[in-house]
Backbone bond lengths (Angstrom), bond angles and torsions (degrees), N, CA, C in turn:
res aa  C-N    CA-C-N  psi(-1)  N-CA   C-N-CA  omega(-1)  CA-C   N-CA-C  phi
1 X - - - 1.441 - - 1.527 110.27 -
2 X 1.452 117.59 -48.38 1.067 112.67 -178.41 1.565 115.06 -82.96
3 X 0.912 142.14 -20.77 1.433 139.53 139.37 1.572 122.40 -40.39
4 X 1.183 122.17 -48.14 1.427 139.19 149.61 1.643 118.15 -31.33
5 X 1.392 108.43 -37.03 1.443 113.15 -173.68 1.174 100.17 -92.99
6 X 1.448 125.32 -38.56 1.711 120.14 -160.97 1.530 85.34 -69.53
7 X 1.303 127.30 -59.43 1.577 130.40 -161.48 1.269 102.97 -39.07
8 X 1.529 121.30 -47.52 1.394 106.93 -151.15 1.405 112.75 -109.35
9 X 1.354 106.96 20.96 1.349 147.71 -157.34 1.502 85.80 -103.80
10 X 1.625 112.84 -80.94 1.822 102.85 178.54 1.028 133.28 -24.78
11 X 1.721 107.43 -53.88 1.026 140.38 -173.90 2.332 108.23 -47.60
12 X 0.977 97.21 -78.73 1.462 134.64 171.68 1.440 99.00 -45.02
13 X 1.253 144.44 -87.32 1.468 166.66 150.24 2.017 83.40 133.74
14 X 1.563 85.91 -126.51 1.500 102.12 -165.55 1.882 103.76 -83.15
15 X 1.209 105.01 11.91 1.963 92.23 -162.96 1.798 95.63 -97.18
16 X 1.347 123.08 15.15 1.388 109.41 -168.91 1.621 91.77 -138.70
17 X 1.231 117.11 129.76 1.788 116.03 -171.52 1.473 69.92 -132.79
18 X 1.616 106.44 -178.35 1.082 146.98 -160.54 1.577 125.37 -170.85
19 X 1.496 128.00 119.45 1.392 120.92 -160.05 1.456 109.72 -82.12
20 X 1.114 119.64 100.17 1.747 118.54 -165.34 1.907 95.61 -133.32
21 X 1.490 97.57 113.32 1.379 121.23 1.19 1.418 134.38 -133.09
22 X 1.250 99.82 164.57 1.637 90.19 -141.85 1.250 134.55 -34.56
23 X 1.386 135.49 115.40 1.759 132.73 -179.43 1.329 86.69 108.14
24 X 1.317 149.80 -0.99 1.727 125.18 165.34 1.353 105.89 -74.24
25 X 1.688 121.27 -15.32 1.459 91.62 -167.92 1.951 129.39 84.73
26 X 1.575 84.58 9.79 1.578 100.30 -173.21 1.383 115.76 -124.76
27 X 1.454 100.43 107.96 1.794 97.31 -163.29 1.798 110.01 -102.01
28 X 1.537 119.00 116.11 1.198 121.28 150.80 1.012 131.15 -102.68
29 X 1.432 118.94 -170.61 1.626 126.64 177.11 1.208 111.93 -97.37
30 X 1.458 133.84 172.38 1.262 134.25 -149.91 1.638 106.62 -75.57
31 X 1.524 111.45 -47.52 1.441 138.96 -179.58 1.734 97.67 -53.61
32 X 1.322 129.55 -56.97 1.486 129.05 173.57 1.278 93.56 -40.34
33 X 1.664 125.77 -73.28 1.019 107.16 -141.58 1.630 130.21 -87.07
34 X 1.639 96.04 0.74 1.366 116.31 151.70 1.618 121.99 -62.61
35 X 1.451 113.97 -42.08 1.261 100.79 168.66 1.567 134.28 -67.63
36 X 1.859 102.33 -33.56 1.494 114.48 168.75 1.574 101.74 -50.25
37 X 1.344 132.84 -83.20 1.458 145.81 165.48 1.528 98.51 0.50
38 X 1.531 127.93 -72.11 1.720 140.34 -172.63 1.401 86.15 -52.18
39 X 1.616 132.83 -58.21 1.443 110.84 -144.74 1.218 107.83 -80.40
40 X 1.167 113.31 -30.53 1.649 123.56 -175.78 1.627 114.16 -61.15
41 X 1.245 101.65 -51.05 1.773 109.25 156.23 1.494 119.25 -22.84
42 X 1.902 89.26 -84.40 1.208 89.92 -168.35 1.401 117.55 -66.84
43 X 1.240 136.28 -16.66 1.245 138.09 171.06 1.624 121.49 -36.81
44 X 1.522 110.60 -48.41 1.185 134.94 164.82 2.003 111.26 -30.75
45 X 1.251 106.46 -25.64 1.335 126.88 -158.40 1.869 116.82 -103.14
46 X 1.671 88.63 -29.06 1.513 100.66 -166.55 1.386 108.76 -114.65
47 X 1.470 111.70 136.18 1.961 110.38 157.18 1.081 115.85 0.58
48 X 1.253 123.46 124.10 2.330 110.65 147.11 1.769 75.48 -100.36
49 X 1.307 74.63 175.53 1.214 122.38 178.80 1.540 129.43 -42.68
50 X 1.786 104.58 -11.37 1.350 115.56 163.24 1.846 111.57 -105.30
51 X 1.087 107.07 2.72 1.815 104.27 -176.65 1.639 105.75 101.19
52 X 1.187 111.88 3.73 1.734 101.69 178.58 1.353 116.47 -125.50
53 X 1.408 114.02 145.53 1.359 123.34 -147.66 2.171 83.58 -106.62
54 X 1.560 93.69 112.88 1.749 93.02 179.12 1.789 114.57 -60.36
55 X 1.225 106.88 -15.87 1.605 107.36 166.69 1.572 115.30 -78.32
56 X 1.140 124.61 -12.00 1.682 123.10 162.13 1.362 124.08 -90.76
57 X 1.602 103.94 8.39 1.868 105.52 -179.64 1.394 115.52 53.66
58 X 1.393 90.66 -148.85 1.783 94.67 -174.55 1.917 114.75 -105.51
59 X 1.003 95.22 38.52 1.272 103.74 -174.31 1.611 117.17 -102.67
60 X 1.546 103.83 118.54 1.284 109.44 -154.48 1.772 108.25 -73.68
61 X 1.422 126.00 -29.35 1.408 139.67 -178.86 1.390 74.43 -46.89
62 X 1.494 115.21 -99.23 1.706 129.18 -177.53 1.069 139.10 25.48
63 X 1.976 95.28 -68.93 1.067 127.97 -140.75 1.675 106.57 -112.97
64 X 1.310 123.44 -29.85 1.244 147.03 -165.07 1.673 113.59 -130.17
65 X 1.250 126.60 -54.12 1.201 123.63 -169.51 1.841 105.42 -58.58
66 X 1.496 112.70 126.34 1.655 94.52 161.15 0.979 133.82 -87.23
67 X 1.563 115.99 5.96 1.865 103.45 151.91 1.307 112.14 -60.30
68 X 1.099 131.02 -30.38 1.398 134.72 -144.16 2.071 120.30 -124.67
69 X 1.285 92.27 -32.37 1.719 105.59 167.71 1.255 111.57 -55.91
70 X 1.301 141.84 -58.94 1.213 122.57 142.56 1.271 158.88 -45.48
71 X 1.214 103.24 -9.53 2.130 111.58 -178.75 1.546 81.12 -81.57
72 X 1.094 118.15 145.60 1.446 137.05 -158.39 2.090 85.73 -116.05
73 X 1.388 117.20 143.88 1.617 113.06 167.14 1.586 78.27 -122.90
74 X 1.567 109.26 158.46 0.754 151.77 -163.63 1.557 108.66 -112.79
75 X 1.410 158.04 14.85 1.086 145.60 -164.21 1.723 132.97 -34.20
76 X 1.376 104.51 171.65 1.550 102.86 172.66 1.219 137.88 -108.75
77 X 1.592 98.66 2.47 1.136 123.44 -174.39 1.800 123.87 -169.53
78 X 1.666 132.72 122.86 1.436 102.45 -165.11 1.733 92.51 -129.27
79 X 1.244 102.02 174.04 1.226 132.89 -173.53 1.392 116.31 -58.04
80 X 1.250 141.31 112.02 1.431 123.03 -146.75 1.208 104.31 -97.08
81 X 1.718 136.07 -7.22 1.243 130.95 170.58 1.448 104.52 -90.90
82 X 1.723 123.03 -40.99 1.369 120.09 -173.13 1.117 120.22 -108.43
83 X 1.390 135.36 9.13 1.303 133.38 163.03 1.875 105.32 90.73
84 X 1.498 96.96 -24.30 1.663 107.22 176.52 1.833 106.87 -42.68
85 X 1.785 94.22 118.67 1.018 87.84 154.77 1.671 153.94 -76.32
86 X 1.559 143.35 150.97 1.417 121.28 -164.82 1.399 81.74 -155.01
87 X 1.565 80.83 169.39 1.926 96.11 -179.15 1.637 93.01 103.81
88 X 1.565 101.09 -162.07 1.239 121.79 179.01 1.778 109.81 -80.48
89 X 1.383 108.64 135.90 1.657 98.22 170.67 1.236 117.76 -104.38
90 X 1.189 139.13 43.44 1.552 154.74 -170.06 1.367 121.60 -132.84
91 X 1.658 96.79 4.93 1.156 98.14 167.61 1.640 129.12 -89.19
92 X 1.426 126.06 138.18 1.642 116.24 -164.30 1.591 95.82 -101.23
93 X 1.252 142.15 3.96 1.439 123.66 -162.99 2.046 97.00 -81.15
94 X 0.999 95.67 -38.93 1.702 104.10 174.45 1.535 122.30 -49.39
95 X 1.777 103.86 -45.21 1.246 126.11 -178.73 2.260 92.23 -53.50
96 X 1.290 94.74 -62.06 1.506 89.67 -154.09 1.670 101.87 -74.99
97 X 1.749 121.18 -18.38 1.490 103.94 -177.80 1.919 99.50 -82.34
98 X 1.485 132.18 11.81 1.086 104.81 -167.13 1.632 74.30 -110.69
99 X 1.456 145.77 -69.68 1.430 144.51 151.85 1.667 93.47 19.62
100 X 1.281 123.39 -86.78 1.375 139.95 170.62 1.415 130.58 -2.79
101 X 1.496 87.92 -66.45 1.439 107.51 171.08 1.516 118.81 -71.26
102 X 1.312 127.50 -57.45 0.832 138.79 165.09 1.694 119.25 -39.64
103 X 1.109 111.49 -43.84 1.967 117.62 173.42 1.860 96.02 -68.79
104 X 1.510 118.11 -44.71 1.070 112.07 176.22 2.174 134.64 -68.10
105 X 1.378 71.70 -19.25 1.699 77.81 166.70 1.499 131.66 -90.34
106 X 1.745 81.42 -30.48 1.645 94.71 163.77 1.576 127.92 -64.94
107 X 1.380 102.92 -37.85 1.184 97.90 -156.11 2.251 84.93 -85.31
108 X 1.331 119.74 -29.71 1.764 102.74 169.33 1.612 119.14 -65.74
109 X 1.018 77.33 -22.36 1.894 64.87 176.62 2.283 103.71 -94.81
110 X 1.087 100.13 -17.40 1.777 85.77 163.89 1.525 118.49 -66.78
111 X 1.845 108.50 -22.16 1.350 111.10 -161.20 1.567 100.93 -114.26
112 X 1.494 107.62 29.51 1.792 111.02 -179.58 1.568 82.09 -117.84
């Protein structure tokens, strides 16, 4: 999807926004909303603001232990209000689209 947006994003430039998300009343361009899409992802992955990563749920091993607060799971599927991950965690396609994103944000903000 988000590859989908940058493409058609070139294509388009700035003359095609989109209200994302939908019913706020907040119109971007395709490329924004590819990046919103990346951050929200990877977010799933990183600290908020209390020390817990919403892709480790409520699970205290996870979430707290430092053997374990760091081993990153990978899921196949997450929780669409809490970011909790579910499904199988052995899956790698997640591993490399969040990798992805992350090389891709890095490398726009080296070149801003």
């Amino acid at each position: 999807m988000i590859r989908a947006l940058r493409k058609y994003a070139a294509y388009f430039g700035r003359s095609l926004r989109c209200e994302f998300p939908v019913g706020s009343g907040v119109y971007l361009t395709l490329d924004q909303i590819a990046e919103e899409l990346s951050r929200r992802l990877i977010r799933l992955f990183l600290r908020d603001e209390t020390g817990r990563r919403p892709a480790l749920g409520e699970e205290p091993l996870f979430q707290e232990d430092p053997h374990w607060r760091d081993s990153l799971l990978f899921y196949e599927y997450f929780h669409g209000e809490t970011g909790q991950g579910l499904g199988a965690s052995h899956q790698t396609g997640w591993t490399a689209l969040v990798a992805k994103l992350l090389d891709e944000i890095g490398t726009t903000q080296r070149q801003e």
